[in-house]
C-alpha positions as CSV (number, residue, x, y, z in Angstrom):
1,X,114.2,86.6,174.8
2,X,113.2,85.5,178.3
3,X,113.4,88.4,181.2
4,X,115.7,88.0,184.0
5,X,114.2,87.1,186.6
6,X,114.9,87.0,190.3
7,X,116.9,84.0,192.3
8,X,115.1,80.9,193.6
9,X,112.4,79.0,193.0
10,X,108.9,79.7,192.4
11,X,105.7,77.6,192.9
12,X,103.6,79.9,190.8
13,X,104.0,82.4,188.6
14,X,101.2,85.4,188.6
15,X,100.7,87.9,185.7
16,X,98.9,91.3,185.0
17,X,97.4,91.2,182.0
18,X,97.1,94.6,180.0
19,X,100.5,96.2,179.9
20,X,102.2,93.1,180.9
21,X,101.0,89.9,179.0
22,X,98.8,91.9,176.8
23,X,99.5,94.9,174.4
24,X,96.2,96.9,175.3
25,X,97.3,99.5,176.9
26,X,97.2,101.9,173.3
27,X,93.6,100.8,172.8
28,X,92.9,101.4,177.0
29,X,94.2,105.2,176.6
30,X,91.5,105.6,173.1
31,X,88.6,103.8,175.0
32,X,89.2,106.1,178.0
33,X,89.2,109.4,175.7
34,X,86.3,108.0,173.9
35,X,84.6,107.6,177.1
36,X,85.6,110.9,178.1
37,X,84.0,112.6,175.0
38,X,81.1,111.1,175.2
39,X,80.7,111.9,178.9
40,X,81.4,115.4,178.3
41,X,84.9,115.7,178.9
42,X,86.3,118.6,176.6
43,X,89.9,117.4,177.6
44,X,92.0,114.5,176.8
45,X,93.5,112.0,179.8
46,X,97.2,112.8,180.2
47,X,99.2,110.1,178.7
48,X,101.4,110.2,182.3
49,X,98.6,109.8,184.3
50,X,97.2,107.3,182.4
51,X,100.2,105.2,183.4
52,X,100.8,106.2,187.0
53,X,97.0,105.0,187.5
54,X,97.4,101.8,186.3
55,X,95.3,99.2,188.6
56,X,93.3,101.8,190.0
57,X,89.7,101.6,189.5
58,X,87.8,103.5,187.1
59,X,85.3,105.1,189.6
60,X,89.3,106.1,191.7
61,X,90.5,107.4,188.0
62,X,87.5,109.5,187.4
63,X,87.3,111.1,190.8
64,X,90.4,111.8,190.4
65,X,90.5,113.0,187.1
66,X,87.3,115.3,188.0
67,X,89.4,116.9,190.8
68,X,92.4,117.8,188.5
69,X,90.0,119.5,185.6
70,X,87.8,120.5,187.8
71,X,84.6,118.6,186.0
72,X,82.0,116.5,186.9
73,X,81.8,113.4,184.9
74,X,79.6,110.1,185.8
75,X,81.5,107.2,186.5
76,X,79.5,104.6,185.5
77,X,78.2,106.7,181.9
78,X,82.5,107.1,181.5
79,X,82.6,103.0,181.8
80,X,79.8,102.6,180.0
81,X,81.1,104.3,176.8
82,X,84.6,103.2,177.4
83,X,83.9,99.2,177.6
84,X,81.5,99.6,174.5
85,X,84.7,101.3,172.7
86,X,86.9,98.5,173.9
87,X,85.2,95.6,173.2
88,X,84.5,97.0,169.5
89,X,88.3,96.9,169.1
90,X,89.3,93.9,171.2
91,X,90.0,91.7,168.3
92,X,92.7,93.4,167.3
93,X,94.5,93.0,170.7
94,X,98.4,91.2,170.3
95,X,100.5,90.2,173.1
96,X,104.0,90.8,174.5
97,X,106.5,88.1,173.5
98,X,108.9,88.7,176.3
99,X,106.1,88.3,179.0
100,X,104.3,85.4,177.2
101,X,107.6,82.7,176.9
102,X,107.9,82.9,180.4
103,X,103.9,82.0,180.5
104,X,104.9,79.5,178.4
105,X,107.6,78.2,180.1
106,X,105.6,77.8,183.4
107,X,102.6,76.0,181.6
108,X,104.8,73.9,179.7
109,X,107.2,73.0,183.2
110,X,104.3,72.0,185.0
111,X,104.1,75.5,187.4
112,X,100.5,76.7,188.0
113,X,99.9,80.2,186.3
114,X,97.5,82.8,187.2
115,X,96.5,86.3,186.2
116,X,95.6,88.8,188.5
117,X,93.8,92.3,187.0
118,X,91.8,95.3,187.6
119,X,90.0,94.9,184.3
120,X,86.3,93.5,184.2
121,X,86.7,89.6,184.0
122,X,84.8,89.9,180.2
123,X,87.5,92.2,179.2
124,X,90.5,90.0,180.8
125,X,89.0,86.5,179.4
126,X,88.2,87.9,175.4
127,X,91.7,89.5,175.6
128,X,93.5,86.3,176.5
129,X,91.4,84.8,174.1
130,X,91.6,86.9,170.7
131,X,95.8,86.4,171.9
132,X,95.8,82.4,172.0
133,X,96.7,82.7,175.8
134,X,93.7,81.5,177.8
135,X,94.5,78.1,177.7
136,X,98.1,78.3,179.3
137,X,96.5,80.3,182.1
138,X,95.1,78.3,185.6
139,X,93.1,81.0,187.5
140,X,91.8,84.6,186.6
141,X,91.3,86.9,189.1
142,X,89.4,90.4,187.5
143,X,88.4,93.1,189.4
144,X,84.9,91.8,190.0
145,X,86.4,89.6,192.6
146,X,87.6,91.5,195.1
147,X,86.5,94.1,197.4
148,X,89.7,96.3,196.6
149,X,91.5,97.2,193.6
150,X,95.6,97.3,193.5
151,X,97.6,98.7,195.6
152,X,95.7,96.9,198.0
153,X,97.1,92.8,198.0
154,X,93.5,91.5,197.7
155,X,93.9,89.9,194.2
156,X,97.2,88.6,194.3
157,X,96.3,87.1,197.4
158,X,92.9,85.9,196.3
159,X,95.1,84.4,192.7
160,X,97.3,82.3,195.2
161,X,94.6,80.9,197.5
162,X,93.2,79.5,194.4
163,X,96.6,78.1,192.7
164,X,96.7,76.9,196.7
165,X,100.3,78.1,196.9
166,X,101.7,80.6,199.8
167,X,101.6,84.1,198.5
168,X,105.5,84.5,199.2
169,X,106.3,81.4,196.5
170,X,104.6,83.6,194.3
171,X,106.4,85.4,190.9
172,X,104.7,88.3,190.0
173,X,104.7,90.0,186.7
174,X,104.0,93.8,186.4
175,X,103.3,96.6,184.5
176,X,101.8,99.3,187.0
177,X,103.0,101.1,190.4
178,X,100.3,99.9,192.0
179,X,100.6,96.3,191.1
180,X,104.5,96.2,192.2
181,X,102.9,97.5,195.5
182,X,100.4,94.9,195.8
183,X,102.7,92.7,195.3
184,X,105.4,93.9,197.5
185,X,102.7,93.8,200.6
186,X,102.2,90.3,199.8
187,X,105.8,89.5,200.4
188,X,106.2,88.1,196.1
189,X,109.1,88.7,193.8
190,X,108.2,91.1,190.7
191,X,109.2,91.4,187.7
192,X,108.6,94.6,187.0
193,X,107.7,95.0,182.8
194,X,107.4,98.3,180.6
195,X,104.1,98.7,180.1
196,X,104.9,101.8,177.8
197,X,106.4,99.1,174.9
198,X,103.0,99.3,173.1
199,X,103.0,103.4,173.1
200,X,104.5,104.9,169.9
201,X,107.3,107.7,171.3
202,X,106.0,110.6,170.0
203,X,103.5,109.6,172.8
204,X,105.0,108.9,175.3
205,X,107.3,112.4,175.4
206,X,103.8,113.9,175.5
């Protein structure tokens, strides 16, 4: 069933991709406690947090994370184990039907799609791929692209330039906080998504 979406018209439409188009975010929360372990975390990333920091970067989410538990884990040996974890698992990635019609819609209507994420590009093009979605989408834009990661507007604005439509004609779809924020500076309609659908509920009360 399509999502209601806000009045008027649209000259692009503009999707996150895990959480939103993509049901990763199960296999994002085990990557990030594997890479934890392995780093030398003895603790486990709160399931809320995981959520609130969706878009962030992972050197922002590790800072972070080392000022709350008081540790002092490597960044880039955290990614390292992580993206190895992922990748190992990506196959068995599926998507969100209630995101993906709309996707469809848009390619099959003749309105340019894009997808704007804080993931590494390899990890945003091999899950669109392993779901059959690639094709239906015009421009990627991972977080090797721009300078800043959401909330900062940098990739949504960097998704229009290259569809070549103005940034407030834009439809953006959304999983995170920080996203809608993004989005919201750049002056484009969300629609904001649960990104939580993918969690079992035991985990989520947790």
């Amino acid at each position: 069933m399509l999502l209601a979406l806000p009045t008027g018209h649209f000259d692009a439409y503009i999707f996150d991709c895990d959480g939103t188009l993509i049901d990763s975010m199960p296999l994002h929360l085990e990557a990030w406690n594997f890479g934890l372990r392995e780093a030398g975390a003895t603790w486990n990333l709160p399931v809320d947090y995981f959520y609130a920091s969706a878009g962030k970067s992972l050197e922002q989410v590790v800072l972070e994370l080392n000022e709350r538990f008081g540790d002092a884990l490597n960044a880039d040996l955290v990614g390292e184990y992580k993206e190895d974890f992922y990748h190992r698992k990506i196959d068995t990635l599926r998507s969100f039907t209630d995101v993906v019609e709309h996707l469809r819609y848009a390619h099959q209507h003749g309105i340019p799609t894009g997808v704007a994420s804080g993931s590494a590009r390899v990890a945003v093009e091999k899950s669109l791929e392993v779901t059959g979605l690639i094709e239906m989408v015009d421009v990627i834009v991972a977080a090797e692209d721009v300078s800043r990661c959401k909330p900062a507007p940098d990739c949504f604005l960097l998704a229009a330039e290259q569809l070549g439509v103005d940034p407030r004609k834009c439809l953006v779809f959304e999983d995170g906080k920080a996203g809608l924020q993004a989005a919201g500076i750049c002056g484009m309609a969300t629609v904001e998504v649960d990104g939580r659908r993918g969690i079992p509920l035991k985990e989520q009360a947790s």
